[in-house]
N, C-alpha and C positions, 0 to 999 in steps of 0.2 A: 382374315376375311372381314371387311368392314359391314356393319350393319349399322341401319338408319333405323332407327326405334321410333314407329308416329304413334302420337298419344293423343286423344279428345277427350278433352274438359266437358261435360253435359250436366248446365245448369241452370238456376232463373237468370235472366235477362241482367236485373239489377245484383249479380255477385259478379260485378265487373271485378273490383278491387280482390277478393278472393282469384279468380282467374286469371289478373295477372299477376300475381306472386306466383302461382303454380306455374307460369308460363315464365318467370324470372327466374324460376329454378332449374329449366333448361340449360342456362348460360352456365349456373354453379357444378351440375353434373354432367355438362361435355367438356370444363375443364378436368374432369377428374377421370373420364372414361371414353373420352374422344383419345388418346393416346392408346387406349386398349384394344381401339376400333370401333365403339360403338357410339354414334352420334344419335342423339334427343332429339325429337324435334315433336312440340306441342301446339295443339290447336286448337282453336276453339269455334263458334259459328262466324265468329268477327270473320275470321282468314277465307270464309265463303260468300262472304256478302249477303249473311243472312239467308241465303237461298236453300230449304231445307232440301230438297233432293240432291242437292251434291255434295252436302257433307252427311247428309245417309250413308247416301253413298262409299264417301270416306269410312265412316263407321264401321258399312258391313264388309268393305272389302279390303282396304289399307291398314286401317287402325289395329296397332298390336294392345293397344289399354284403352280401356275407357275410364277415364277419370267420374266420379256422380259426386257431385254437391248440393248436400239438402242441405234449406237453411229457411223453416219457412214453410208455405203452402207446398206440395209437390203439383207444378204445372203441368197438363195434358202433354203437351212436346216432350217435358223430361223425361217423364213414363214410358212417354212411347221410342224414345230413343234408346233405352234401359232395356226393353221389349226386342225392340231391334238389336244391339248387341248381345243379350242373352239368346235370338234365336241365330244370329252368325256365328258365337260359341258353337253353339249344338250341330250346328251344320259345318262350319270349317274349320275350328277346332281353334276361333279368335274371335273381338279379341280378348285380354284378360280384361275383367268386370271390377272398381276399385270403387266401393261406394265409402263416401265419409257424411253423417249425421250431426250437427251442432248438436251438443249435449242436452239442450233446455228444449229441444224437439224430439227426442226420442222417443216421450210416450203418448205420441200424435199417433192416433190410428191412420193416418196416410203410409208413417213410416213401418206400422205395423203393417199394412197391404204391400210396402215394397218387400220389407225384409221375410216376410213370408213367403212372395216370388222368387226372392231372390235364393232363399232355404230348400224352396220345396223343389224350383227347377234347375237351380244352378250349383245349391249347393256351396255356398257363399255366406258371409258375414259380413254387416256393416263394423266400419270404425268410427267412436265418438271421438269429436274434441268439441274444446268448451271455446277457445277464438281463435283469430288467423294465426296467429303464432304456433299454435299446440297442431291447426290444421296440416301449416305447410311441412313443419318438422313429420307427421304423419304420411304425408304424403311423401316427403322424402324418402323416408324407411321404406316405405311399400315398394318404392319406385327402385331403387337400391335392393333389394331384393329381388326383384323380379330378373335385374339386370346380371347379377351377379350370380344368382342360379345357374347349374352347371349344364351343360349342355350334350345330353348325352350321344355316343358316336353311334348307337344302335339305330338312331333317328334316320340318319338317311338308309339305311338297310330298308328298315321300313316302310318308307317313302315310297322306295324304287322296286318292292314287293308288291305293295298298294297300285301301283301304277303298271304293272306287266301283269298284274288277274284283278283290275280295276270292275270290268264286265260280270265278273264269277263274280267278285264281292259284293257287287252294287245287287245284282240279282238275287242271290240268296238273303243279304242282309232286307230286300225289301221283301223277299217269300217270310222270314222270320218277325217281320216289325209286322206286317198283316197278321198273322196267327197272335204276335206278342198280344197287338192291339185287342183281338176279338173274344180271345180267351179272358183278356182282363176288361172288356165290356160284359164280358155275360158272369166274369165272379163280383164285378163292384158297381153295376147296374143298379142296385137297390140299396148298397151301402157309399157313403159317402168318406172320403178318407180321413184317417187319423191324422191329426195333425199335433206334436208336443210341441208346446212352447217352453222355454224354461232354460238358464244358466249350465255353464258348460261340466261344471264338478258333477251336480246331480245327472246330467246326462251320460257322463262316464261309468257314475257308478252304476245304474241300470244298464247300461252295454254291457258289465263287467259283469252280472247278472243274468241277463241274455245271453253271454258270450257269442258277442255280436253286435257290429252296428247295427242302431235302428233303421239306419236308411236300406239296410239288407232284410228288412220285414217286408219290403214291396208296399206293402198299404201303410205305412207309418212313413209319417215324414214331422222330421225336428226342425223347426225353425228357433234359432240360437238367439236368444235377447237376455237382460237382466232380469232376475227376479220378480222386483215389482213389476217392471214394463209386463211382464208377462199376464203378470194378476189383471192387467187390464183388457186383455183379452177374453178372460172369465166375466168378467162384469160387464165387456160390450154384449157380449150372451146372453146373458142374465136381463139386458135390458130390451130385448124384443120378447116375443108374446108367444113365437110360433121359433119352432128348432130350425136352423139353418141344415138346407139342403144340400151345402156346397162342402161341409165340413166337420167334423167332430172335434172341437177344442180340449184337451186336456193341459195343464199348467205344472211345469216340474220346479221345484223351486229350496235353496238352501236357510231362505226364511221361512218363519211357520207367520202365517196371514193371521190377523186380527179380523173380528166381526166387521168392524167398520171398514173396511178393506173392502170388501163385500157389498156389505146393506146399502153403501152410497151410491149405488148403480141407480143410475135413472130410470122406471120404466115407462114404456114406450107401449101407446096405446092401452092398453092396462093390465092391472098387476096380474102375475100368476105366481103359485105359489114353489119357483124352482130351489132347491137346495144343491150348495155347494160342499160338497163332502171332501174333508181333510184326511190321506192315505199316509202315514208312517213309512217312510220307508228306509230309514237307518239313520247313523251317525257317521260323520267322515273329523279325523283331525286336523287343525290346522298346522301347516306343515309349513314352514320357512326355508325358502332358496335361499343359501348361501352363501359367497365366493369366499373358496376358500385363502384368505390372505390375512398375515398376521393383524395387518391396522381392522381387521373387522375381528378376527377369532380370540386375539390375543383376551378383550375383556369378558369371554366367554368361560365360564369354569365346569360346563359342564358337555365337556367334549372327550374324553379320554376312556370313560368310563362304559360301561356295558351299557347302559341307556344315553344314549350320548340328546339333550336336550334347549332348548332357549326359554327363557322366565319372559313373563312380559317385561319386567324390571329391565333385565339387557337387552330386550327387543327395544322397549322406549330409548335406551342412552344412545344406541344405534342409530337410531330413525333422528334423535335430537342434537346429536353430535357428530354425527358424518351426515346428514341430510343433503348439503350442499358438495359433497366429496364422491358420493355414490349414484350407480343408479337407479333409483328405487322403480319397482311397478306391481302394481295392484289389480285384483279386477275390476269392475263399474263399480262405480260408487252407487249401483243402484243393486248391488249381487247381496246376497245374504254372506257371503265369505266378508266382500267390505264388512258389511254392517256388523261382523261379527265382529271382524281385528278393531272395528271403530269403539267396539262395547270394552274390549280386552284392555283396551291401550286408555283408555276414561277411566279404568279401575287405578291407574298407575296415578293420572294425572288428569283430571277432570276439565283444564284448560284446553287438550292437544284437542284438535282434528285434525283427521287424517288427510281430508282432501285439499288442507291448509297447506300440507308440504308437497315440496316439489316432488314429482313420481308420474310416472307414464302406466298404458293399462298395457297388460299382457296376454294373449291369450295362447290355448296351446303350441301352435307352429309360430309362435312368436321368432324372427330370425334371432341368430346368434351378433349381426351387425347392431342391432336394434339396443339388446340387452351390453353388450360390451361397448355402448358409443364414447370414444372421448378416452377410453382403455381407461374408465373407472370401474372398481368391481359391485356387482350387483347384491341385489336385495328384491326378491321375492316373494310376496305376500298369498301364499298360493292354500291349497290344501291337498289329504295325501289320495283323494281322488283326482282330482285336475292332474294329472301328468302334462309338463312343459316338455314335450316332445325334443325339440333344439337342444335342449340340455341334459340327455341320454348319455353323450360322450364326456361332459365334465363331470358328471355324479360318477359315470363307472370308472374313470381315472381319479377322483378323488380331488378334483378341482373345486370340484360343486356341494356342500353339504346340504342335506334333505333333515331339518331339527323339528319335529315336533313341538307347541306351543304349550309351555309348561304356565300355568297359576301363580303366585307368588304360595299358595298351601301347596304346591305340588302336584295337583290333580292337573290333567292332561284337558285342552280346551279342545272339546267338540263341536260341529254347527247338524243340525238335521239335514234330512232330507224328505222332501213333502213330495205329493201330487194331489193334486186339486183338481177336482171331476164333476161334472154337474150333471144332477139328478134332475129329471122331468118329470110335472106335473101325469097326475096318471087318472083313469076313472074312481080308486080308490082316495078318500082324502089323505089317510095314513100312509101311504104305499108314493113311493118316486120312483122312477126307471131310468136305467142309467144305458147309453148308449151301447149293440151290440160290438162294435168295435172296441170301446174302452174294457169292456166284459171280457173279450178275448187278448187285450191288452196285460190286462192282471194277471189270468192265469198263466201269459206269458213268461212274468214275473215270480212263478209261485207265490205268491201273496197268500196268506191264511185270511180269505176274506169268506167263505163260503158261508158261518153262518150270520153271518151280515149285510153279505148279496146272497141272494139266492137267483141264478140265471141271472138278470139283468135288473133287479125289482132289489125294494131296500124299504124299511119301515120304519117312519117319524113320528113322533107325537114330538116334536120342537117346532117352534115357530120362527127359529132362529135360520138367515141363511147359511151362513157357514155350519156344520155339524163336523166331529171328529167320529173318523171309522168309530174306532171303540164307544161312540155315544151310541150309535144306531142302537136298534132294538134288535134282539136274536131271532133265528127263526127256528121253528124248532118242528 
């Protein structure tokens, strides 16, 4: 059965040259999958003559992807066309959402309001690249994925269910969105939602704690960015005067944040005296994806044995002597796991950076095309919280080695796990209060925080904005 796949590029005006490379790579993948049956075909506002209600239109009715290129200001049109396909998602079940981020724009608060949209209602994640080359290769994988996803035969079953008690469903589903809606006006009326910002490892490892995704707490929503990027949502906070009504910020993060991280926040109209309290919340190891084949395992000597491990020593010869042979992938160069392997691999040889060799980022549902491109074997720079999903079936056959990040002394390389929560100004000078949402967040956690909060209230004699739990004062 043939299928015509329409795709829209939604971008600034002037990323002409980026739009047409994405639109040059139609030609490269219906040679490869027009013989399968499925023909490409991309578009952009050009193919409308500029005229935005008909290629709306495309958008909310046609289009199986929308391609999103930020690079830059984010223009009122791009927004709103972002807006428009996330709400024909919600409503017709397309089309799929593909947004990509130039790397030196990530920690623009524009991109922090998209990816927060994009988190809180869709459930999605931006991908960085740093120029058009790393773009279009990005946008290839995505696209190659999508295409190549299996197509399951239960679908029409359902279709043709849906459509014989179309009437029963549409009724009831709209008797249950009324009660859903009113029941959740009258419990969050007066609380504004949780929102986690913060890297994919520490997020696992709190679900793995919850036992449960966050996005199954109802009032919790994770919006997925880099470590630091994320700090900067703490300190846009931090720089108005008065608490935002719209949201409760908290920050998850595999870095531990420095003062200055913090105190640089600008304030806005004037100072108050908020503190940003620093939460403990464990250690995860750094754990090395694999592929298991002699040209990678053969210089490794410590695979046989009951702790089977990698030194940084054969991590570097790896990274420095098959770098161009493998595929290497990392997370953001702005994640504290980076920052960690960048610290490990400096201890070897104080010349390397990491973002200097060639390597792609990875994140959990990374496909299996992406990781095997070219049939060179892989190299994953992960940890042993981030689970790489796609690669469940090579570890349990024995394809995929999971090594632990061993020291040159032997000791096993850790990175933390932070949350970072801001305390408000209170009628007490010594006294902050910390949001009730975050309050009910912790004991979510079991956290041993009780004599350090007490209900939602926390007690300073520091002048310092950041504070560690363990500095607070007890209460007793």
């Amino acid at each position: 059965m043939k299928r015509n796949l329409k795709i829209f590029i939604a971008c600034a005006k002037e990323l002409k040259d980026q739009r047409d490379k994405i639109k040059a790579l139609a030609n490269d993948l219906n040679v490869e999958y027009r013989p399968l049956g499925t023909n490409i075909d991309i578009r952009s506002y050009e193919n409308f003559g500029d005229q935005q209600v008909i290629y709306n239109h495309f958008i909310e009715h046609e289009a199986h992807i929308v391609i999103l290129i930020l690079d830059g200001r984010i223009g009122i049109r791009t927004e709103e066309e972002l807006i428009l396909a996330s709400k024909s998602l919600h409503k017709h079940g397309h089309p799929e959402i593909m947004v990509f981020v130039r790397k030196e724009n990530a920690k623009d608060t524009d991109i922090a309001h998209i990816e927060g949209l994009m988190r809180g209602a869709l459930d999605r994640y931006y991908v960085e690249y740093t120029d058009n080359t790393q773009l279009i290769t990005a946008v290839k994988d995505r696209l190659r994925k999508y295409i190549s996803r299996p197509q399951k035969k239960r679908t029409a079953i359902i279709k043709d269910t849906v459509r014989r008690n179309r009437l029963w469903i549409l009724s009831t589903a709209l008797l249950l969105t009324i009660l859903a809606t009113a029941c959740l006006y009258f419990l969050n009326r007066h609380k504004a939602p949780l929102l986690v910002f913060g890297g994919g490892s520490t997020a696992q490892f709190i679900e793995t704690r919850l036992g449960c995704e966050m996005s199954a707490l109802g009032d919790v929503y994770y919006v997925r960015m880099p470590s630091k990027n994320a700090w900067s949502i703490i300190k846009d906070e931090l720089a108005h005067t008065t608490r935002s009504d719209k949201y409760t910020p908290i920050c998850i993060s595999a870095a531990q944040a420095a003062e200055t991280d913090f105190s640089s926040a600008g304030l806005k109209d004037k100072k108050r005296p908020a503190t940003v309290v620093s939460v403990p919340l464990g250690h995860d190891i750094l754990t090395v994806y694999l592929r298991n084949v002699p040209e990678l395992t053969s210089s490794l000597s410590h695979l046989s044995d009951h702790n089977p491990h990698i030194t940084t020593s054969e991590l570097y010869t790896l990274l420095t002597k098959h770098n161009s042979s493998i595929n290497l992938f990392t997370t953001s160069s702005e994640s504290g796991t980076f920052d960690k392997y960048s610290r490990s691999l400096c201890q070897i040889d104080s010349t390397i950076s990491l973002k200097d060799l060639s390597s792609g980022q990875f994140f959990d549902n990374t496909d299996l095309v992406t990781i095997n491109d070219n049939g060179r074997p892989y190299i994953l720079l992960g940890a042993g919280d981030y689970k790489v999903e796609s690669l469940n079936d090579d570890i349990s056959s024995g394809k995929c080695l999971l090594l632990p990040l061993i020291d040159n002394s032997g000791q096993t390389i850790t990175k933390p796990h932070f949350m970072y929560l801001i305390a408000y100004p209170t009628e007490k000078e010594d006294e902050r209060q910390i949001a009730q949402n975050v309050a009910e967040f912790l004991k979510r956690l079991n956290l041993d925080t009780h004599k350090k909060i007490r209900d939602t209230r926390i007690r300073v004699r520091d002048t310092r904005v950041l504070i560690p739990l363990d500095s607070l004062e007890e209460w007793h």
